[in-house]
Structures are given as structure tokens and as C-alpha cells.
C-alpha positions in Angstrom: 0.0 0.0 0.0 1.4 3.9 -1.0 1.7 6.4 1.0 -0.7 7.8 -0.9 -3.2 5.1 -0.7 -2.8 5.3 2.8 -3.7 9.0 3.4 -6.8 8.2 1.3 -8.0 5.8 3.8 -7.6 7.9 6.8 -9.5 10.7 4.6 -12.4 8.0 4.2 -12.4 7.3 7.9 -11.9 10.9 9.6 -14.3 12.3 6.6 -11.7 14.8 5.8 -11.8 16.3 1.6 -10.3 14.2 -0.6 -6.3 14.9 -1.0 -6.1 17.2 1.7 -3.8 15.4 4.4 -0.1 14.9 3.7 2.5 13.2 6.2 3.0 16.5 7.8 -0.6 17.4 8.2 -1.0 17.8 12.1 -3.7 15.5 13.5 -4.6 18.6 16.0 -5.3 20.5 13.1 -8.3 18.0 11.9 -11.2 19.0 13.4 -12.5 15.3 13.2 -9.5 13.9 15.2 -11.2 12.9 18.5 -11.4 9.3 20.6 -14.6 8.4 18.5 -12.6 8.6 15.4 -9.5 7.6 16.0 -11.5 4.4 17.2 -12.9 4.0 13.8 -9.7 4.2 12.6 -8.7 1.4 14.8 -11.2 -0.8 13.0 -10.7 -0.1 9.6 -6.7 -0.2 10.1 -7.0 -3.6 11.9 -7.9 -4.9 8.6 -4.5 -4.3 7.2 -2.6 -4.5 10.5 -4.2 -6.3 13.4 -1.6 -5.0 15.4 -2.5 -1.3 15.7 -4.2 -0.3 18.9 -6.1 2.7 19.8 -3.1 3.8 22.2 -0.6 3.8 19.4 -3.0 6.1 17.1 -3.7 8.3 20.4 0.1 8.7 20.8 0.2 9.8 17.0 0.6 13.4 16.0 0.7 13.5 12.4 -1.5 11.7 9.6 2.6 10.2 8.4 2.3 8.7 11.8 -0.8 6.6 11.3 0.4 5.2 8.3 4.0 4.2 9.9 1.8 2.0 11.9 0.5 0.7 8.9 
């Protein structure tokens, strides 16, 4: 999966615009970025990596963060 392919999917999730978020985009900065979300981005990410948990996205603090975990 790209890096590019991977921003997508935390667009889908957060419901962010379509190629808005790059690896340096601040997750504080995303109005969506809150516990519900970033657990809905635990379950769609645990398709792809079963591993990631919702403490590791918590600790994230940029969207290139997320998909490092991915």
C-alpha cells in the first residue's frame, strides 16, 4: 500500500476532503481527530494491520504517523 493510498483511507475514515492530508498534516489540526474517530480508525486499520491499537494512534501526532503503523 502507498503512502498515498494510505492518506486516502484515513480521509475515508476521519471524513476529511479528498487529497487534503499529507505526512505532515497535524492531527490537531483536523477538526475530526477525537477518541470516537480515532476508534474508527482502529477498526478499519485492523484490517490491514491487526496489530494497531487505539493507544498507538492516540500517541500519533501526524497523519505520516498513522500510516508508519500501517
Amino acid at each position: 500500500m502507498t503512502v498515498e493510498e494510505k492518506l486516502d483511507l484515513i480521509e475515508q475514515v476521519l471524513c476529511v476532503e479528498s487529497n487534503t492530508l499529507t505526512e505532515s498534516t497535524s492531527l490537531e489540526d483536523i477538526p475530526q481527530w477525537d477518541s470516537l474517530s480515532i476508534l474508527n480508525l482502529q477498526i478499519e486499520l485492523t484490517v490491514i494491520n491487526p496489530g494497531v491499537s487505539f493507544d498507538a494512534l492516540r500517541e500519533c501526532k501526524t497523519a505520516g504517523d498513522i500510516c508508519v503503523l500501517l
